[in-house]
MDTraj code that builds the backbone (N, CA, C; nanometers):
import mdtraj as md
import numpy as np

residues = "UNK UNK UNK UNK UNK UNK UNK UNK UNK UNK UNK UNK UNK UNK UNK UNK UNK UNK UNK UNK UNK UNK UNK UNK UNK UNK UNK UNK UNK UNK UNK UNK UNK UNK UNK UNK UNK UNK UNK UNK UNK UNK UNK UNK UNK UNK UNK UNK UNK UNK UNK UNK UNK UNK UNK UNK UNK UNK UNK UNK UNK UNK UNK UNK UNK UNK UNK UNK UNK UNK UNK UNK UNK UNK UNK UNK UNK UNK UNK UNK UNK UNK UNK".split()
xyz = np.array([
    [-8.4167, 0.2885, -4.5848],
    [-8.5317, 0.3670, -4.5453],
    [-8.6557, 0.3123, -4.6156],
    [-8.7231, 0.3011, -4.5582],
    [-8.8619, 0.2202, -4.6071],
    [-8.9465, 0.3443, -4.6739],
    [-8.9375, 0.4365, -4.6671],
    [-8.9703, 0.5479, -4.7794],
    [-8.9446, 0.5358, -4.9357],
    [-8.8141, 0.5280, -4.9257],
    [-8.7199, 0.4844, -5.0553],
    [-8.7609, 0.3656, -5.1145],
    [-8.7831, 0.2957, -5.0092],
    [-8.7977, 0.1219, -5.0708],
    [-8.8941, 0.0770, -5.1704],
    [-9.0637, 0.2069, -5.1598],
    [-9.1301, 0.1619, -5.2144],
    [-9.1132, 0.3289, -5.2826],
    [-9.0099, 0.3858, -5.3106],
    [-9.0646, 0.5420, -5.4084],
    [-9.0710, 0.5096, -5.5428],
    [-9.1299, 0.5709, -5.6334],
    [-9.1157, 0.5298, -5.8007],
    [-9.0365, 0.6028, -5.8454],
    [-8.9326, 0.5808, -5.8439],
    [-8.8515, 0.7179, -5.8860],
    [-8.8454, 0.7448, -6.0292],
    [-8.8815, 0.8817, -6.0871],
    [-8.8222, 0.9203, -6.2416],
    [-8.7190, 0.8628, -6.2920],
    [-8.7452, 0.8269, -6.4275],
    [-8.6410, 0.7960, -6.5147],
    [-8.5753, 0.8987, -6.5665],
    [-8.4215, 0.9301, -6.5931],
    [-8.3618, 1.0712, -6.6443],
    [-8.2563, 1.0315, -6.7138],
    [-8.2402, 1.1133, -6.8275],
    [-8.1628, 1.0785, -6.9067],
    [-8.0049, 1.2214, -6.9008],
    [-8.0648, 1.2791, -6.8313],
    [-8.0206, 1.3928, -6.8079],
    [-7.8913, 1.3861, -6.6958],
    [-7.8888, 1.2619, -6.6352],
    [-7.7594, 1.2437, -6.5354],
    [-7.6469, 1.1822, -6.5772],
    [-7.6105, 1.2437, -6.6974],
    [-7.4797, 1.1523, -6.7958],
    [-7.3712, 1.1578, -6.6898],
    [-7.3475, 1.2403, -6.5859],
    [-7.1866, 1.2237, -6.4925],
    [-7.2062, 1.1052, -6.3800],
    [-7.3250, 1.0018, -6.3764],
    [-7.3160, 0.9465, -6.3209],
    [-7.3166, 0.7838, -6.3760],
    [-7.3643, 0.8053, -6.4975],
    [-7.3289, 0.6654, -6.5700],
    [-7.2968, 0.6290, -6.6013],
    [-7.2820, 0.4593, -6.6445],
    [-7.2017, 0.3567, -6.6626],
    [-7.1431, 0.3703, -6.8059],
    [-7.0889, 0.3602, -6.8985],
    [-7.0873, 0.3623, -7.0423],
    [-7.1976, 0.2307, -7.0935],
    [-7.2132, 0.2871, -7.1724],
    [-7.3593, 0.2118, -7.2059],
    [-7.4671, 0.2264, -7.1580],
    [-7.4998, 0.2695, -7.0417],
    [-7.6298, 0.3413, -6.9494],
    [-7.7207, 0.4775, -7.0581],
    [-7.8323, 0.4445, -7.1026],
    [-7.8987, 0.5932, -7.1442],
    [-7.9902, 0.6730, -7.0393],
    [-7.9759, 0.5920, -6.9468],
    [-8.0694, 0.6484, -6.8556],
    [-8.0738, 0.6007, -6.6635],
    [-8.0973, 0.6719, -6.5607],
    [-8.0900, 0.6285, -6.4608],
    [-8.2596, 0.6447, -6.3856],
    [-8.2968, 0.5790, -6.2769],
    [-8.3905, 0.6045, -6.1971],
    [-8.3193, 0.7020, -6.0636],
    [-8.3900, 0.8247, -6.0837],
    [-8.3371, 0.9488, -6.0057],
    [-8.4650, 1.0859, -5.9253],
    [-8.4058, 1.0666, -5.8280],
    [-8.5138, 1.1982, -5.7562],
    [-8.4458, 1.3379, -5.6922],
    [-8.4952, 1.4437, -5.7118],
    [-8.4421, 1.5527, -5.6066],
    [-8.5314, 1.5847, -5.5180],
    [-8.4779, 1.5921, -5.4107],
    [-8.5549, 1.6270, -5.2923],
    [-8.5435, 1.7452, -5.2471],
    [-8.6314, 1.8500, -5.1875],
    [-8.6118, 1.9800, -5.1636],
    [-8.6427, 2.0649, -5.1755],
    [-8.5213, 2.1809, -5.2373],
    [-8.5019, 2.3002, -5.2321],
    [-8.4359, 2.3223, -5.3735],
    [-8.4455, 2.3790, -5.4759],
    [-8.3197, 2.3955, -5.5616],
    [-8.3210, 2.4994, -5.6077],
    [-8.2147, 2.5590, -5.6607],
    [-8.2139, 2.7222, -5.7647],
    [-8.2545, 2.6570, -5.9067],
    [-8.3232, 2.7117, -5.9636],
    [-8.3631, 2.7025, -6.1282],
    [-8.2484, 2.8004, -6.1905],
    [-8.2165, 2.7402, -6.3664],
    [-8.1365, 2.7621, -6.4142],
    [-8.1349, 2.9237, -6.4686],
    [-8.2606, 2.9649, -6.4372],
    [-8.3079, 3.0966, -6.4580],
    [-8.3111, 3.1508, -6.3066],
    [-8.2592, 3.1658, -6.2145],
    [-8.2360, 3.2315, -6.1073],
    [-8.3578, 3.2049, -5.9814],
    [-8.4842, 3.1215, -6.0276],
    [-8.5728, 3.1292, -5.8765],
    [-8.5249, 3.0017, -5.7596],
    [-8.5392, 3.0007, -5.6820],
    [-8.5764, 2.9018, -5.6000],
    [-8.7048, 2.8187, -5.6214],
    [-8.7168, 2.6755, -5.6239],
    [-8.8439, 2.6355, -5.6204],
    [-8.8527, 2.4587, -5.5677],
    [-8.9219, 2.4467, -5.5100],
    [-8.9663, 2.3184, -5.4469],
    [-8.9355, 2.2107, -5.5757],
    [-8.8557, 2.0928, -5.5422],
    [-8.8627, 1.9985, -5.6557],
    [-8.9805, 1.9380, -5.6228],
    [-9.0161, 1.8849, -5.7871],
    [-9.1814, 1.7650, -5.7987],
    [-9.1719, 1.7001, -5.6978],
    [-9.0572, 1.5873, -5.6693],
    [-9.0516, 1.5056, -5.5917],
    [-9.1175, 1.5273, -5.4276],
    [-9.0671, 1.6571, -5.3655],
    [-9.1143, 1.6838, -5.2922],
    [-9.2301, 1.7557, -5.2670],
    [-9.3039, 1.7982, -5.3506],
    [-9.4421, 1.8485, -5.3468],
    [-9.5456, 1.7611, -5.2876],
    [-9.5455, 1.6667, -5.3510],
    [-9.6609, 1.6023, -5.3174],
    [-9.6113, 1.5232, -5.1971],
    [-9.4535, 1.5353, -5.1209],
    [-9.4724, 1.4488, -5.0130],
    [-9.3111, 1.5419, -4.9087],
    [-9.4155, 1.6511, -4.8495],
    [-9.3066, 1.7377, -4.8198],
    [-9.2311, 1.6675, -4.6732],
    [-9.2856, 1.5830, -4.6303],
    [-9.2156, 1.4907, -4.4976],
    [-9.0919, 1.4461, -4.5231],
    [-9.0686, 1.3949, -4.6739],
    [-8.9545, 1.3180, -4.7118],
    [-8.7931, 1.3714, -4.7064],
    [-8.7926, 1.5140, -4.7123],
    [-8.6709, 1.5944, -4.7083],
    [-8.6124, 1.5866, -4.5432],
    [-8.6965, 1.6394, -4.4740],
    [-8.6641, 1.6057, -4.2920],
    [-8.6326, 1.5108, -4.2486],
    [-8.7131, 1.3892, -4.3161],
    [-8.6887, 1.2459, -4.3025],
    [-8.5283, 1.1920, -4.3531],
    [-8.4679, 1.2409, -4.5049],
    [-8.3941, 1.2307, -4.5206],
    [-8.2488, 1.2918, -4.4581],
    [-8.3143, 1.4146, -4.4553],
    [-8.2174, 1.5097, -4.3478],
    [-8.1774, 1.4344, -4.2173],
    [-8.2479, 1.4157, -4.1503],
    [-8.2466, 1.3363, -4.0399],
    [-8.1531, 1.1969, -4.0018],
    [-8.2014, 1.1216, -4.1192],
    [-8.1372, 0.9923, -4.1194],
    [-7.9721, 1.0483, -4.1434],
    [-7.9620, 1.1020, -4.2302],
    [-7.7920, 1.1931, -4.2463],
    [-7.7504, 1.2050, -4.1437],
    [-7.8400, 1.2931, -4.0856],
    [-7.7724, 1.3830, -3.8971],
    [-7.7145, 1.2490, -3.8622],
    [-7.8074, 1.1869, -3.7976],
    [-7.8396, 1.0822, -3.6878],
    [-7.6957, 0.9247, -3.7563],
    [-7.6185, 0.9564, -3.9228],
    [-7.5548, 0.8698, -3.9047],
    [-7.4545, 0.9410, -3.9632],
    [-7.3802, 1.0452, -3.9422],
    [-7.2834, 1.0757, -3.9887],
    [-7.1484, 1.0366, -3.9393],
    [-7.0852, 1.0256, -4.0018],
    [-6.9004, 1.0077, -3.9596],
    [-6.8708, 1.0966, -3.8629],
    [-6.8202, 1.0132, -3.7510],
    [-6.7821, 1.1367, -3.6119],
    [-6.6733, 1.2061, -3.6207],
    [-6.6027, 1.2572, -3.7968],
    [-6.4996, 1.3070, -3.8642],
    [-6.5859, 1.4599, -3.9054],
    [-6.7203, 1.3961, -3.9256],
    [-6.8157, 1.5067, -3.9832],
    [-6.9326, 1.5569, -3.8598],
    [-6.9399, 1.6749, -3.8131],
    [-7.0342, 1.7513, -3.7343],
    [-7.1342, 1.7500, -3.8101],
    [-7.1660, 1.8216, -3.9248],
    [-7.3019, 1.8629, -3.9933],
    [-7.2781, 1.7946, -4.1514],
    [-7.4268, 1.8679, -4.2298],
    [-7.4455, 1.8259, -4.3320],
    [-7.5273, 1.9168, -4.3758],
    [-7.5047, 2.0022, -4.3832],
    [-7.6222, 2.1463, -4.4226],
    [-7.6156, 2.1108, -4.5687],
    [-7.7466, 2.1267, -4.5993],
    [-7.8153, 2.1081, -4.7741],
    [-7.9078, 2.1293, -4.7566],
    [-7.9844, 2.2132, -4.9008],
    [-8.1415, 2.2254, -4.9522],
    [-8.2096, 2.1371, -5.0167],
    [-8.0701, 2.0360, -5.0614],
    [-8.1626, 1.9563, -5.1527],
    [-8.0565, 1.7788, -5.1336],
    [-8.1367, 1.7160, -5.1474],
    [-8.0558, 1.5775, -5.1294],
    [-8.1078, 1.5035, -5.2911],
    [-8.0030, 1.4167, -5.3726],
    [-8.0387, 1.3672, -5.5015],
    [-8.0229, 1.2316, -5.4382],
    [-8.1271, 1.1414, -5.4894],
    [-8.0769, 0.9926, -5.4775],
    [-8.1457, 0.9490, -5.6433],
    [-8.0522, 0.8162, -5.6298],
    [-8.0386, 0.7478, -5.7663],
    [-8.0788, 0.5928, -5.7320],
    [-8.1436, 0.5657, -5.7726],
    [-8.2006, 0.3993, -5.7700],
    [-8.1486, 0.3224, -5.8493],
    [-8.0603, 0.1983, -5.8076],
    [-8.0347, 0.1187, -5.9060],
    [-8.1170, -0.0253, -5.9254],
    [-8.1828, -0.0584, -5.9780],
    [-8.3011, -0.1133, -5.9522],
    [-8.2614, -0.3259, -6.0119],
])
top = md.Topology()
chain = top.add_chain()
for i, resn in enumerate(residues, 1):
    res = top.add_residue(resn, chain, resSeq=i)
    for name in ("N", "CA", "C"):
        top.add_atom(name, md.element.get_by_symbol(name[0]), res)
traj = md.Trajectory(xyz[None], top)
């Protein structure tokens, strides 16, 4: 997706279940919708300033899913950049 290609994504140190041993840190975004750890709903950063990108992502999902899989219902999509 040529969205992705040029995003800057955050650095997080906070995604230890996805790294390598030796990794302190990954390039990572949430897109969306999410519950806060204190109970609200709220728009992630990522998508604030570019609310097209969630539909866009949504979309590309629909349009290539496994014909094993009908849907893909989510509020929020995470991607991880390995750069």
């Amino acid at each position: 997706m040529p969205v992705l290609a040029s995003w800057e994504f955050d650095r997080s140190k906070q995604r230890e279940n996805i790294m390598e041993p030796g990794v302190t840190e990954v390039f990572s975004d949430t897109f969306g919708l999410v519950r806060r750890r204190d109970g609200p709903v709220k728009i992630c950063q990522a998508t604030q300033g570019c609310p097209q990108v969630p539909p866009l992502m949504a979309r590309r999902l629909r349009d290539n899913l496994p014909a094993s899989i009908s849907a893909f219902p989510s509020t929020s999509i995470t991607v991880t950049f390995d750069p």
